[in-house]
C-alpha positions in Angstrom: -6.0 50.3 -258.0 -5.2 46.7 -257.4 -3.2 44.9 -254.6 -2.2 41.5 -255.7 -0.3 40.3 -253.0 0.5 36.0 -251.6 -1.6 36.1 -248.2 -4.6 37.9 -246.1 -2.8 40.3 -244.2 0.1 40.8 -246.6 -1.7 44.1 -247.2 -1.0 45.9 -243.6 1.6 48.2 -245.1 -1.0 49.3 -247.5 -4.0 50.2 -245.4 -3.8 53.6 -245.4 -3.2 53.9 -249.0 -6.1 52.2 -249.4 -8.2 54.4 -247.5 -6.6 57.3 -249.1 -7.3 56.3 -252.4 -10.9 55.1 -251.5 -11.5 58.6 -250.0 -10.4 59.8 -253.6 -13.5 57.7 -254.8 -10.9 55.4 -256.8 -11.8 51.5 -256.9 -9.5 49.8 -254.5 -9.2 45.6 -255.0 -7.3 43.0 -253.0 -6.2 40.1 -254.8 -4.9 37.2 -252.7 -3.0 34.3 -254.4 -3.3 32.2 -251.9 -5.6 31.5 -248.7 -2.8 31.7 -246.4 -4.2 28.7 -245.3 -0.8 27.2 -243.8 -0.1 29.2 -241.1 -0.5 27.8 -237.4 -1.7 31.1 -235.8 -5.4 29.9 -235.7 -4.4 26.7 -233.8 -5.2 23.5 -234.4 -7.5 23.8 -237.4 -7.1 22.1 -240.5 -5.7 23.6 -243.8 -9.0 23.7 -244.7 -10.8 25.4 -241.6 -7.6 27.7 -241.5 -8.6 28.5 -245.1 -11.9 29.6 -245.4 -11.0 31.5 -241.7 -8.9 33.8 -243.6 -11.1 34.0 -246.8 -13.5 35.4 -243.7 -10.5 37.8 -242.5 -10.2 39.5 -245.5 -13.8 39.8 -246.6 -14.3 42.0 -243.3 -11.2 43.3 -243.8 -12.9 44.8 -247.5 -15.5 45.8 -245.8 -13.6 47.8 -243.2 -12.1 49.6 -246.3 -15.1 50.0 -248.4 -12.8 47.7 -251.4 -13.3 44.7 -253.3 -11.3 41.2 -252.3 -10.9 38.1 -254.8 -8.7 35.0 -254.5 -7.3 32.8 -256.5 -6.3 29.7 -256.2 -2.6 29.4 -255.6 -1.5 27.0 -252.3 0.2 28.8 -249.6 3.7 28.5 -249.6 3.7 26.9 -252.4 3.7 29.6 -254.6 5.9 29.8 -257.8 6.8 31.8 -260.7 6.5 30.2 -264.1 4.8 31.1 -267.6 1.3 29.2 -266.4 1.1 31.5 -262.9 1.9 34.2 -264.9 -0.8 34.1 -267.4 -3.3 33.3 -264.9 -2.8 36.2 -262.7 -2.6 38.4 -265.9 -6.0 37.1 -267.2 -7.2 38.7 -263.6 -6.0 42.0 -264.3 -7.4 42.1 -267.8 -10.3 41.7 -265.7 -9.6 44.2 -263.1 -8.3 47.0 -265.5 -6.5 48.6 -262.8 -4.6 51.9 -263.1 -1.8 51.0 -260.6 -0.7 47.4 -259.0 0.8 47.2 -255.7 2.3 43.8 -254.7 5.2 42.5 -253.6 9.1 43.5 -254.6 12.6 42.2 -254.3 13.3 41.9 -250.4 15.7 40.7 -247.7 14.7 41.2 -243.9 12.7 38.3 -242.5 9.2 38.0 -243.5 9.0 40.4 -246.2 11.4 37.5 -248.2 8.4 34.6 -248.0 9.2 32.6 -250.5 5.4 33.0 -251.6 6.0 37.0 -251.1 8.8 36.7 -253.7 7.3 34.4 -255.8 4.0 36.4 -256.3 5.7 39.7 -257.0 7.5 38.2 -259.6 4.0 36.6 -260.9 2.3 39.9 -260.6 5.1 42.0 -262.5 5.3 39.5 -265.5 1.2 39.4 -265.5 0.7 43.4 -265.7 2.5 42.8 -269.1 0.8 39.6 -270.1 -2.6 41.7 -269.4 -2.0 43.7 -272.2 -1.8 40.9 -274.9 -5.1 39.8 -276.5 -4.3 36.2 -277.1 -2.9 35.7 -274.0 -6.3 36.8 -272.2 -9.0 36.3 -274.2 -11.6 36.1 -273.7 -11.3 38.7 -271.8 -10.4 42.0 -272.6 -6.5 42.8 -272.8 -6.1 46.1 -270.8 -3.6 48.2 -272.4 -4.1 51.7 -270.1 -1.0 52.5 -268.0 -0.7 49.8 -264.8 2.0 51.5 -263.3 4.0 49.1 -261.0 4.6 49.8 -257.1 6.0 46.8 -254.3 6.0 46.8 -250.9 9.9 48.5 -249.6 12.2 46.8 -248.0 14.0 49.0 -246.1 17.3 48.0 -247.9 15.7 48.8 -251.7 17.7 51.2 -253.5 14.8 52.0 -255.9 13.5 55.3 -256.5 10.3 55.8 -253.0 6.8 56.8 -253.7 4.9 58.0 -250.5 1.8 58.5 -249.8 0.5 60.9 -246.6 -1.6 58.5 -244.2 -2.2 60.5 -241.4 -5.7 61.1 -241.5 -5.9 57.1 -241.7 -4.2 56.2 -239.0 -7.5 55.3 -237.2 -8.1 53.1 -239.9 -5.1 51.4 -240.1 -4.4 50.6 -236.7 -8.5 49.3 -236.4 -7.1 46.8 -239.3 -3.9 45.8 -237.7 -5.9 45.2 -234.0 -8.4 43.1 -236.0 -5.7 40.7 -237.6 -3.7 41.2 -234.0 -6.2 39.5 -232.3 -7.2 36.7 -234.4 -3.6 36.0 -236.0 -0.8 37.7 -233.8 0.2 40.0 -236.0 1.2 43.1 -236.4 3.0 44.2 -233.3 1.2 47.7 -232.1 4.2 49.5 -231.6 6.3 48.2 -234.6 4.0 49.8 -237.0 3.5 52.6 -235.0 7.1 53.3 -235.6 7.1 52.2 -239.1 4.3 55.0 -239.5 6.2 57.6 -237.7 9.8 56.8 -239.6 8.4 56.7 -242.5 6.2 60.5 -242.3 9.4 62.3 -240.6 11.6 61.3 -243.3 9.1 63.8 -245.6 7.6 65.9 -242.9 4.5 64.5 -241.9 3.2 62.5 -239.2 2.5 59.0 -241.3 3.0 57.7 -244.1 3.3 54.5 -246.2 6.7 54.6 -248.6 6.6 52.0 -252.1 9.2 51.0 -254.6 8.5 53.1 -257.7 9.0 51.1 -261.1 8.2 54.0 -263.9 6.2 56.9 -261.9 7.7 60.1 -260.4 8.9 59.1 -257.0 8.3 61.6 -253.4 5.4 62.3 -251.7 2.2 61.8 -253.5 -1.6 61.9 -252.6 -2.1 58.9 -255.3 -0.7 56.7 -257.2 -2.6 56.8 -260.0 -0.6 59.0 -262.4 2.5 60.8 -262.7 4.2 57.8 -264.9 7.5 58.8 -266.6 7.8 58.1 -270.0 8.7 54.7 -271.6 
């Protein structure tokens, strides 16, 4: 399974499925576009020194979660979707191989519509496809298996939810969410908390994590790996 999301930390409304998939024994990998190297929560460092601070945040952050972490290249917030980005980030999955991508959908509440956010779901969406075409990647490897598609909700999509149970991760997720808390700001404690809690009750259980499904059988699911409707 792959996350290729914009930033470090983009990934908080994943960490449980993470865990739950890495408890599954299923390769988990974070792929960061950018550095997030523009954000003033580290005070006044340069872009630079803000840079490799976060490259630093998510390699513990991996290690946390017993999953892989690359980067590439892209410069924070300025992140945008054309052919070029398109084929680089789908040379990376040809790499990766990955039998589901996470990343980052259509959105409209503050935060989740980052320009970057937008930008690199679009990226990521358009690459899964590029992945799967031999002259587009070579040398590497086109991977044609299934890479079924899921994005971070907004709480205002209308697409069809897949869930996934995270209560035995809770530990795990908020141990990730104090780590970034305290060197970043972010996430509020009780926000997720609740976000958790909405979430589970809406499909009777205590936690869970809800994504936009793009071509797999929505409801609640112990994976995403699988369960992809026909083309």
């Amino acid at each position: 399974m792959l996350l290729a999301l914009a930033h470090p930390d983009d990934e908080i409304g994943a960490v449980g499925t993470i865990a739950a998939h890495r408890a599954l024994g299923v390769r988990v990998v974070m792929l960061f576009l950018s550095r997030g190297e523009m954000t003033e929560s580290l005070g006044p460092l340069s872009a630079e020194e803000v840079g490799a601070a976060r490259v630093q945040h998510a390699q513990e952050i991996a290690r946390m979660l017993d999953c892989e972490v690359r980067f590439l290249d892209f410069r924070d917030t300025h992140i945008e979707y054309d052919s070029a980005a398109a084929h680089r980030v789908g040379r990376a999955i040809a790499e990766i191989k990955p039998d589901a991508v996470i990343t980052w959908g259509d959105a409209w509440i503050r935060g989740r519509r980052h320009p970057d956010h937008q930008a690199t779901g679009q990226i990521v969406r358009a690459a899964v496809t590029i992945a799967r075409m031999k002259r587009a990647v070579e040398p590497v490897e086109p991977h044609r298996a299934v890479a079924a598609i899921y994005t971070l909700r907004d709480r205002h999509s209308t697409l069809p939810k897949a869930v996934i149970d995270v209560t035995k991760y809770q530990d795990k997720i908020f141990e990730v969410a104090r780590f970034y808390r305290e060197r970043v700001g972010w996430p509020p404690e009780e926000w997720l908390r609740d976000l958790l809690r909405r979430v589970g009750q809406e499909w009777g259980v205590a936690a869970a994590e809800e994504f936009d499904a793009y071509e797999s059988v929505p409801g609640l699911r112990t994976s995403l790996l699988g369960g992809h409707l026909p083309p």
